[in-house]
Each structure stands twice: as structure tokens, then as C-alpha cells.
TORKOLGU-506372 format. One record per residue (C-alpha): x negated, y negated, z; residue in three letters; residue number from 1. Coordinates in Angstrom, 2 decimals. Layout:
BEGIN
+---------+---------+---------+------+-----+
|      c1 |      c2 |      c3 | type | seq |
+---------+---------+---------+------+-----+
|       X |       Y |       Z |  ALA | NUM |
...
+---------+---------+---------+------+-----+
This chain:
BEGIN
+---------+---------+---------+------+-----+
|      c1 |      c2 |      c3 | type | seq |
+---------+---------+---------+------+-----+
|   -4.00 |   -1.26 |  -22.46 |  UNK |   1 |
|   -0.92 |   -0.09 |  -20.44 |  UNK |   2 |
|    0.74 |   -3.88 |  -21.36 |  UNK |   3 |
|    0.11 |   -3.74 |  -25.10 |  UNK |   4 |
|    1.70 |   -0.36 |  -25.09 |  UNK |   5 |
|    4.75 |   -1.60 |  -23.07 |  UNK |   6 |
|    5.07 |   -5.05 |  -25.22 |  UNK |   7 |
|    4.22 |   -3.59 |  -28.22 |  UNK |   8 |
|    7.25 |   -0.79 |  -27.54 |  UNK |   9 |
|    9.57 |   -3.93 |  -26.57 |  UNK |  10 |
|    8.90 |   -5.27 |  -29.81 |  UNK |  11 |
|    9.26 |   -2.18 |  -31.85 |  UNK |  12 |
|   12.30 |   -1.47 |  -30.08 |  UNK |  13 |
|   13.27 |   -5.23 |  -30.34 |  UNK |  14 |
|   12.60 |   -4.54 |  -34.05 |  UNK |  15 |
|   14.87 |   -1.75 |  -34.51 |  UNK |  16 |
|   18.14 |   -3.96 |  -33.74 |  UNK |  17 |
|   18.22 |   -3.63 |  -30.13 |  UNK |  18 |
|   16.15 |   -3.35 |  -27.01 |  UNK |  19 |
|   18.50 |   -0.63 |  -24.85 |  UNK |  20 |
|   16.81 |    1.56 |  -22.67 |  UNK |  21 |
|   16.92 |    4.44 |  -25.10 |  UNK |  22 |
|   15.15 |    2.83 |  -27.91 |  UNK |  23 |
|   12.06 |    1.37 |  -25.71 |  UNK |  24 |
|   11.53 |    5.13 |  -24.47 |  UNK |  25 |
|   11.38 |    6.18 |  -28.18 |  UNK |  26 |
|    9.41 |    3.17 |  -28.79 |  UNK |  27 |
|    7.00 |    4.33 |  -25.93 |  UNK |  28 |
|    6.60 |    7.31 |  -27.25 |  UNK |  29 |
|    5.71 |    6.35 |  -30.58 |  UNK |  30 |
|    3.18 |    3.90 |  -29.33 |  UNK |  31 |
|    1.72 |    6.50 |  -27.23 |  UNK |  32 |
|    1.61 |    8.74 |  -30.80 |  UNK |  33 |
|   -0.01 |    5.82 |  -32.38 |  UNK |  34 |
|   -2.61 |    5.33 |  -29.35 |  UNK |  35 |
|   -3.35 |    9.16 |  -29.50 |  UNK |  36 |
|   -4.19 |    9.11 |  -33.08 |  UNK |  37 |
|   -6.03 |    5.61 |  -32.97 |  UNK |  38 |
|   -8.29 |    7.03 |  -30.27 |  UNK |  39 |
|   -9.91 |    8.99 |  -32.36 |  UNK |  40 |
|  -11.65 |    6.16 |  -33.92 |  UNK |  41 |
|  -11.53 |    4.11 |  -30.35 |  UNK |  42 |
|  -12.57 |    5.24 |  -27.53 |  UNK |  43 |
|  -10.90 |    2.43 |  -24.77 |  UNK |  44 |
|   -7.79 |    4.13 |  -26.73 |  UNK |  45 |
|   -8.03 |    7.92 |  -26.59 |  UNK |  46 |
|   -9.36 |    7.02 |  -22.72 |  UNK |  47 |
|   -5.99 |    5.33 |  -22.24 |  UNK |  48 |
|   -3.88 |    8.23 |  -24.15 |  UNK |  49 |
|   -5.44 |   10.87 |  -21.69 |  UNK |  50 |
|   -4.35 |    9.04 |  -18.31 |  UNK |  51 |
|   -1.02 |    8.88 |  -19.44 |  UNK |  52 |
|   -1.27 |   12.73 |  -20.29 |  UNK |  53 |
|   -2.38 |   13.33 |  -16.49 |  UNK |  54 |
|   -0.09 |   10.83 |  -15.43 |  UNK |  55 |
|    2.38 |   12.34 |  -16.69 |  UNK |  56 |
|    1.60 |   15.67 |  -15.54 |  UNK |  57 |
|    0.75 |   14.41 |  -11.94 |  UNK |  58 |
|    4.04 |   12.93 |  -11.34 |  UNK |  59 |
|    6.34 |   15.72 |  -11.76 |  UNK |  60 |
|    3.83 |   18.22 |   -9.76 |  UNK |  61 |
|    3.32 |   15.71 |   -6.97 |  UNK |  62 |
|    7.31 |   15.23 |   -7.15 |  UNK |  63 |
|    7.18 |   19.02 |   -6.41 |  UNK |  64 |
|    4.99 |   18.59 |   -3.35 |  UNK |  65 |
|    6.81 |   16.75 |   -1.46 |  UNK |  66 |
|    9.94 |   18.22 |   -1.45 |  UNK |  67 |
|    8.54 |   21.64 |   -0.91 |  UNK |  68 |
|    6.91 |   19.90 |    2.17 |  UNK |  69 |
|   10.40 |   18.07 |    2.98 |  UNK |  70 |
|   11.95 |   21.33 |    2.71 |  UNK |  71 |
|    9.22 |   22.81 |    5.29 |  UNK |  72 |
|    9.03 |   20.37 |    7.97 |  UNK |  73 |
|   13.08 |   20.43 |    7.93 |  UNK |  74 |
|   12.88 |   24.10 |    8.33 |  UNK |  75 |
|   10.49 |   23.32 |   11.31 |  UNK |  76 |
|   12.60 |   21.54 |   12.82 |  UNK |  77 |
|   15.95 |   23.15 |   12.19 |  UNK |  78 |
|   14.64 |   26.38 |   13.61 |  UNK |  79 |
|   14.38 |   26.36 |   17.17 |  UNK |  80 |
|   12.34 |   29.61 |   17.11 |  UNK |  81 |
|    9.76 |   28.95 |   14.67 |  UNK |  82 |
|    6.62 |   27.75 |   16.63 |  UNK |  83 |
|    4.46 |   25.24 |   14.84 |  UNK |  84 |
|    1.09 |   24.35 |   15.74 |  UNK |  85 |
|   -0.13 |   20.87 |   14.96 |  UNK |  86 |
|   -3.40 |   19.90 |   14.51 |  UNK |  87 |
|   -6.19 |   17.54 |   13.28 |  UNK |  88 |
|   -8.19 |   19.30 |   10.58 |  UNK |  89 |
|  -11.37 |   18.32 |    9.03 |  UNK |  90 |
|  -11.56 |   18.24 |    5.02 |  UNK |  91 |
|  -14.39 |   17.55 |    3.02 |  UNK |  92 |
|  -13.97 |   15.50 |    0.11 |  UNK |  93 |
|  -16.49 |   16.11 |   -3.35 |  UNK |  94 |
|  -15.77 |   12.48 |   -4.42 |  UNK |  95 |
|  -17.41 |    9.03 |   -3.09 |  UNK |  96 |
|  -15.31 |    7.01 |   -5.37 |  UNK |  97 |
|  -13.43 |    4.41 |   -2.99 |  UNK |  98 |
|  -10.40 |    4.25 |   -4.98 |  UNK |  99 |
|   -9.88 |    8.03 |   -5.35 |  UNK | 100 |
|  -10.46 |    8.34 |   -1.50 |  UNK | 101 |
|   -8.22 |    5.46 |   -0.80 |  UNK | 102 |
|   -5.20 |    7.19 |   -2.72 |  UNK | 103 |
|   -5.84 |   10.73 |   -1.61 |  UNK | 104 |
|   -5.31 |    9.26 |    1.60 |  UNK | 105 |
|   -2.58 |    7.33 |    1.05 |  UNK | 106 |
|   -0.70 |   10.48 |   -0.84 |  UNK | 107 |
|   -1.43 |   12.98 |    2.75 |  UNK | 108 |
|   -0.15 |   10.29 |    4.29 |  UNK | 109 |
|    2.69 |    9.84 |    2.05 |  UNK | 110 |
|    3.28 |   13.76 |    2.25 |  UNK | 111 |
|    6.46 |   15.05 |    5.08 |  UNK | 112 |
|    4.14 |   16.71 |    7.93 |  UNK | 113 |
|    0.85 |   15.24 |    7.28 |  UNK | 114 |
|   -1.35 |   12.47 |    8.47 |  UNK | 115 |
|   -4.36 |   10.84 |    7.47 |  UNK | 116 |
|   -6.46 |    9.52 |   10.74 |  UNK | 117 |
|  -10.11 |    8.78 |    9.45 |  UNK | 118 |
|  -12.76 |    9.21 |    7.01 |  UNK | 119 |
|  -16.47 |    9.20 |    7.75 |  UNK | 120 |
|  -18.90 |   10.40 |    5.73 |  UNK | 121 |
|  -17.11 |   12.01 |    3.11 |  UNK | 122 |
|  -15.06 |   14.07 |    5.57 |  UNK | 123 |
|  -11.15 |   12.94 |    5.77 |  UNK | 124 |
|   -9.48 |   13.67 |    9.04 |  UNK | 125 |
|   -5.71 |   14.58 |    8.45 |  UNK | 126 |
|   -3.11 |   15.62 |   11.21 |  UNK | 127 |
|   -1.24 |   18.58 |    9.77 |  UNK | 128 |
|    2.51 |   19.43 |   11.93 |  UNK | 129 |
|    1.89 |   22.89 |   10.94 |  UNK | 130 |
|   -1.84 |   23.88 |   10.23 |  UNK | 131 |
|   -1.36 |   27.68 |   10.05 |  UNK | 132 |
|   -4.40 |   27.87 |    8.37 |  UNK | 133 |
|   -7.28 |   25.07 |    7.83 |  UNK | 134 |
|   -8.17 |   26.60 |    4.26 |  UNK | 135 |
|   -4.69 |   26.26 |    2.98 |  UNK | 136 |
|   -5.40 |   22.35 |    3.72 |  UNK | 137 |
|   -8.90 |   22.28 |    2.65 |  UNK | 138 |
|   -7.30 |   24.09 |   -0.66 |  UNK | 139 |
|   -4.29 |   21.19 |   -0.88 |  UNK | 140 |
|   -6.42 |   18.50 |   -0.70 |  UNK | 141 |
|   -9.09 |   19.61 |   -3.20 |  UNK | 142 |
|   -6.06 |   20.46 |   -5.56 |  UNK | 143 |
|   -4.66 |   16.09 |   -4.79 |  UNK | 144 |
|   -8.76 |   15.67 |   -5.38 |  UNK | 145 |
|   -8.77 |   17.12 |   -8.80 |  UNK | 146 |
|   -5.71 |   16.01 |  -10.34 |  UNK | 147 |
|   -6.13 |   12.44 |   -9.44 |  UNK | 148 |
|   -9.84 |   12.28 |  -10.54 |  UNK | 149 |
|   -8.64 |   13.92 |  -13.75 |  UNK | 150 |
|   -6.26 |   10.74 |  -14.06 |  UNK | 151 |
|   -8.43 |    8.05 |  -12.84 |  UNK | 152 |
|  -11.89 |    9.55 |  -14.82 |  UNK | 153 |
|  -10.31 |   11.75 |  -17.80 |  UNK | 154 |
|  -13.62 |   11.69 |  -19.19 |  UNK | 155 |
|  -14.64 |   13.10 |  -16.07 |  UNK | 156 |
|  -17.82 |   11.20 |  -15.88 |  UNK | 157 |
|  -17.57 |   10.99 |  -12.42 |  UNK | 158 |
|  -16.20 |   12.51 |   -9.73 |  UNK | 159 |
+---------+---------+---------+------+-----+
């Protein structure tokens, strides 16, 4: 689905007398119109219309993340008297889906001052540079664990 919206864009914007960069984002955005309202006929279309909605709203948040995590660890370490105290925290995990663990992982990992180390049994093992409180990570992850399962399942039909 997500190459018929980019080729058919390339061709409306094509159409319109010139493929620039400016006219393929207006393009994809009137594709993504014409998706939204088609999918209320189809469902493999209004499916595809709501991951780019949390796509597009997991991006920018996850953006957000990490630089308020850059931000921290580089106050960590520019401040000689702030004590940190790392540690290896266990987090539970309400999904079994492979792929969602796989890129939960790969985004803590991904994330300035964290570390994934293991999963067993639906528990994920993360290293944390500053774990102030194991909640606050429990809390983090289960926040990851929603957003991507509401952009991988947006029908939610499983999590």
C-alpha cells in the first residue's frame, strides 16, 4: 500500500507539470485524502490511512524523547556533582508479538542512557544510566509499548 501511495503521488505530481519536492508532498497528501476516504468502503485502505496517522504522530513524539534524554545524560555528565545511579531494571512487557518486542528494544536501545540486555519470558531487561526510580521506566516503556502497537495493529486486534 505504502508504494502505490508513493508512485501514485509521483505520478500526480508528475502530472501537474513537474515532480519538485513540493508538489510530491502535496501529492502525498492528497493521496493520503483519497486513501482516507476510500477506506471507508476498503478496509486494507482505511488500515493503511490509520498507520500513517500514528506514524505520523509517533515520529515527532519519539523525536521528543530523545533529545529530552540527550539533554539528560549531557547534564549527567556535565555536572560533576550530580550522582547518578545506574542500573539494570526489569520491565514487563503486555505484548508477545515478536516484531513489537524486537523494535521496543531496538528504540531503548536507540534511546541516550539506556540499554537493552535481554528478554525472557515477556520480561525485557534494560540498563538505565540513571534509574532514579524503576516505575518511571516501567511507565516509559509501556508508553514506547502503546504507541507502537497502536501503529503496527491500529485496529488493535492484538496486542
Amino acid at each position: 500500500m505504502l508504494l502505490t501511495h508513493v508512485l501514485s503521488a509521483a505520478l500526480l505530481a508528475w502530472a501537474t507539470l513537474g515532480l519538485t519536492p513540493t508538489r510530491w508532498l502535496l501529492a502525498m497528501l492528497v493521496m493520503y485524502a483519497l486513501f482516507r476516504v476510500l477506506g471507508l468502503g476498503v478496509p486494507a485502505m482505511r488500515v493503511y490511512a490509520m498507520r500513517v496517522e500514528a506514524g505520523v504522530r509517533f515520529i515527532p513524539w519519539y523525536a521528543y524523547k530523545i533529545v529530552a534524554a540527550s539533554l539528560d545524560v549531557a547534564a549527567a555528565v556535565l555536572n560533576w556533582r550530580r550522582t547518578v545511579s545506574p542500573a539494570v531494571v526489569r520491565v514487563s512487557l503486555q505484548t508477545e508479538d515478536k516484531r513489537l518486542i524486537t523494535l521496543i528494544s531496538c528504540l531503548l536501545t536507540l534511546t541516550p542512557g539506556t540499554l537493552t540486555l535481554d528478554y525472557l519470558n515477556q520480561v525485557l531487561y534494560v540498563h538505565v544510566l540513571d534509574s532514579g526510580n524503576a516505575d518511571s521506566v516501567q511507565q516509559a516503556v509501556d508508553e514506547i509499548e502503546q504507541r507502537l502497537a497502536g501503529w503496527i495493529h491500529p485496529l488493535g486486534e492484538r496486542l
